[in-house]
N, C-alpha and C positions, 0 to 999 in steps of 0.2 A: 198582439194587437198593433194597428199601424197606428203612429202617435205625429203629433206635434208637442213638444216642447218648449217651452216658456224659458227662456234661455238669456242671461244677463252676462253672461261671462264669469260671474263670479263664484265661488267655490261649493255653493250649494247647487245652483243649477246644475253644474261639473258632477257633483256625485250621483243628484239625481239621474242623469242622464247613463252615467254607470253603472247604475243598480236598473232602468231600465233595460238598458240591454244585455246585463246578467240576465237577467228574466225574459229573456227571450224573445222581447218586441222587439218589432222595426219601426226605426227611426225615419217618418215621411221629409223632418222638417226640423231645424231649431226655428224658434219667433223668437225674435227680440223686437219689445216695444221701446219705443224711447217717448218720454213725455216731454212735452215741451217745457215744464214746470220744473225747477229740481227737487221740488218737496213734495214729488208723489205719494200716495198714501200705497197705492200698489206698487211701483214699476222701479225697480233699482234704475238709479240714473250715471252714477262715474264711472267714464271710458265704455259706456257701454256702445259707442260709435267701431270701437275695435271686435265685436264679437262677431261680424262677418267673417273678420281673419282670424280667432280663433273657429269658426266652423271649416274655415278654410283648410285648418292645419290638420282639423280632423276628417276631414273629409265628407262634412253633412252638408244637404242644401241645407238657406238659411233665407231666413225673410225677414227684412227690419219694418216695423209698422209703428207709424206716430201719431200721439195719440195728446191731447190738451192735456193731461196731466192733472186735471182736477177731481175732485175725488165723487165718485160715484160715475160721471158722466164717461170721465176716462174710458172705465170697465163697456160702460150700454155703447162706447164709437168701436170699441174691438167685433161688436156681433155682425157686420156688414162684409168687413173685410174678410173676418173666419170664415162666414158662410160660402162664400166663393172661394177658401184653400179649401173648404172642406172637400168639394166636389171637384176641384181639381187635382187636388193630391189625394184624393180618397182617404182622407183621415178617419179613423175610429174613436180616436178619443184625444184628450190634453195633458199634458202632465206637468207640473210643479214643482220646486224646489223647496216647498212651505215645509215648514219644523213646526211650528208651533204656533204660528200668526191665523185665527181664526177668521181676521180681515181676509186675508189673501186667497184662504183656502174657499175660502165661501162665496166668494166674486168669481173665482174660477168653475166654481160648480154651478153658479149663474147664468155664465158663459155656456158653459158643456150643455146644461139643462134647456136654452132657446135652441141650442145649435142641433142637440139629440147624439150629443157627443157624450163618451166618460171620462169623468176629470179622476185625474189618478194622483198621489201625490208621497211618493216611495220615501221620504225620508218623514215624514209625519211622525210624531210623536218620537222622536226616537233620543236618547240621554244627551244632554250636551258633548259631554266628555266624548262619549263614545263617537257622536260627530265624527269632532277633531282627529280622534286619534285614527278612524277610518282613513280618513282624507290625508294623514301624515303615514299611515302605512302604506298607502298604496303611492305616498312619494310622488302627491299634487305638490307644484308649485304655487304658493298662493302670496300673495300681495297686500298687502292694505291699501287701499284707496282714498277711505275715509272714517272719522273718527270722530263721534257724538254723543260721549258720555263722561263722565267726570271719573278722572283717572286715566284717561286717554290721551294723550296730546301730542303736538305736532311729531314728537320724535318718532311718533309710532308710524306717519306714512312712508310710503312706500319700503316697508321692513317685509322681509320676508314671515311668512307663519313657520314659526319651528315651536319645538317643546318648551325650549326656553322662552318665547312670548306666549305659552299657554300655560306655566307655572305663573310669569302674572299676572294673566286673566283670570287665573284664579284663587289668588291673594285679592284684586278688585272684586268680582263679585263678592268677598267675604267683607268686604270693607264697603263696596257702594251696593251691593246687590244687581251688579252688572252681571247678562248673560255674556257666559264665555262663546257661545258660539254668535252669537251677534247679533238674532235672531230678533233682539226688540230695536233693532236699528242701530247697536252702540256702533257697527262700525260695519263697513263693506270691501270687497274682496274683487282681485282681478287673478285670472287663473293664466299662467305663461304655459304647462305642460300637465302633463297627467298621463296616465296609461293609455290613453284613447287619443292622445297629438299623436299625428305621425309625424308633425315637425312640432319646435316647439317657437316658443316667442322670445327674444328679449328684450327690454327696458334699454331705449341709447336716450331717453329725453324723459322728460318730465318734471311740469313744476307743482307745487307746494303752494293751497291758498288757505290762509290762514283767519278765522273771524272769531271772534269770542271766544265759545268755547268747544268751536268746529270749526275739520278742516277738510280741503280734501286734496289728492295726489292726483292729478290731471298728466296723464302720458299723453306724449306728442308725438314720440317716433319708437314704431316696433320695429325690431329684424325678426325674422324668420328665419331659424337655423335647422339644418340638419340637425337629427338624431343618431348617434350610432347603436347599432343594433348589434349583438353577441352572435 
């Protein structure tokens, strides 16, 4: 099926988009919306200004679309501009990086359902754990961004995700009932490489804002490096 993808840069959309084209679609598109709000009820909002140039590294067209950010209205400003990708890039359907957020998933199939599109959404239901450890065997580079839940704090931005920050995330969920994959908002994610960069990214800037008991990791300058290949 020819897809558009809902596409944030961060490590869920990333997997998403690898298990769709495991599966054998073609990729028309990444979307990234950006809300004008930062407390969207849909739309992941940190660094997601750079996910032009991660499609870049990957080599997908890419389309950024902005949207009020408020919650319902957001979703009904997306049906105008989709309708006009639909017929221009001949899209089939939308795909998802939803785990477990029935918000998200059911706005999208809103969306699919005016448009006469299929909303698809490949990691759906799928274990936390098992997530993660997908996303660490296939050797993403993943980032923290941000961090909004108690047991989180500032030390945790911009760390990379390895095993050892998922032994304790899950010490915290035992302790606060935090989702280790991130999925009720505790925290968001910026992806620098993965199986699918043909270049990858790195971090030379970024700062650190800090408020209560959220924070987030604002990068300001990426390089684009070379891969070496075997």
């Amino acid at each position: 099926m020819r897809l558009a993808v809902l596409y944030s840069g961060g490590k869920d959309s990333n997997l998403a988009l690898y298990r769709l084209l495991r599966e054998g679609h073609e990729i028309a598109s990444l979307l990234t919306v950006i809300p004008a709000k930062p407390d969207s009820w849909m739309f992941h909002r940190p660094n997601v200004e750079f996910a032009g140039l991660q499609a870049e590294c990957m080599r997908f067209p890419w389309w950024c679309l902005r949207v009020s950010g408020e919650k319902e209205k957001e979703v009904i400003e997306l049906i105008p501009v989709l309708s006009r990708l639909k017929d221009q890039l001949k899209i089939e359907g939308i795909a998802t990086g939803a785990i477990a957020s029935n918000y998200q998933k059911s706005r999208v199939e809103i969306l699919c359902d005016a448009l006469g599109l299929k909303p698809l959404s490949p990691l759906w239901g799928m274990p936390e754990l098992g997530l993660i450890a997908e996303i660490l065997s296939l050797k993403f580079e993943v980032y923290f961004t941000s961090v909004s839940a108690e047991g989180l704090d500032e030390e945790w931005l911009g760390k990379l995700l390895d095993w050892s920050r998922v032994e304790r995330l899950l010490k915290l969920q035992e302790k606060y009932g935090l989702n280790p994959s991130g999925e009720g908002g505790e925290y968001e994610t910026f992806v620098c490489d993965s199986p699918l960069f043909k270049k990858k990214l790195k971090v030379l800037e970024a700062e650190t804002a800090w408020h209560h008991n959220s924070g987030t990791w604002n990068i300001k300058r990426l390089q684009v490096l070379e891969k070496p290949y075997p």
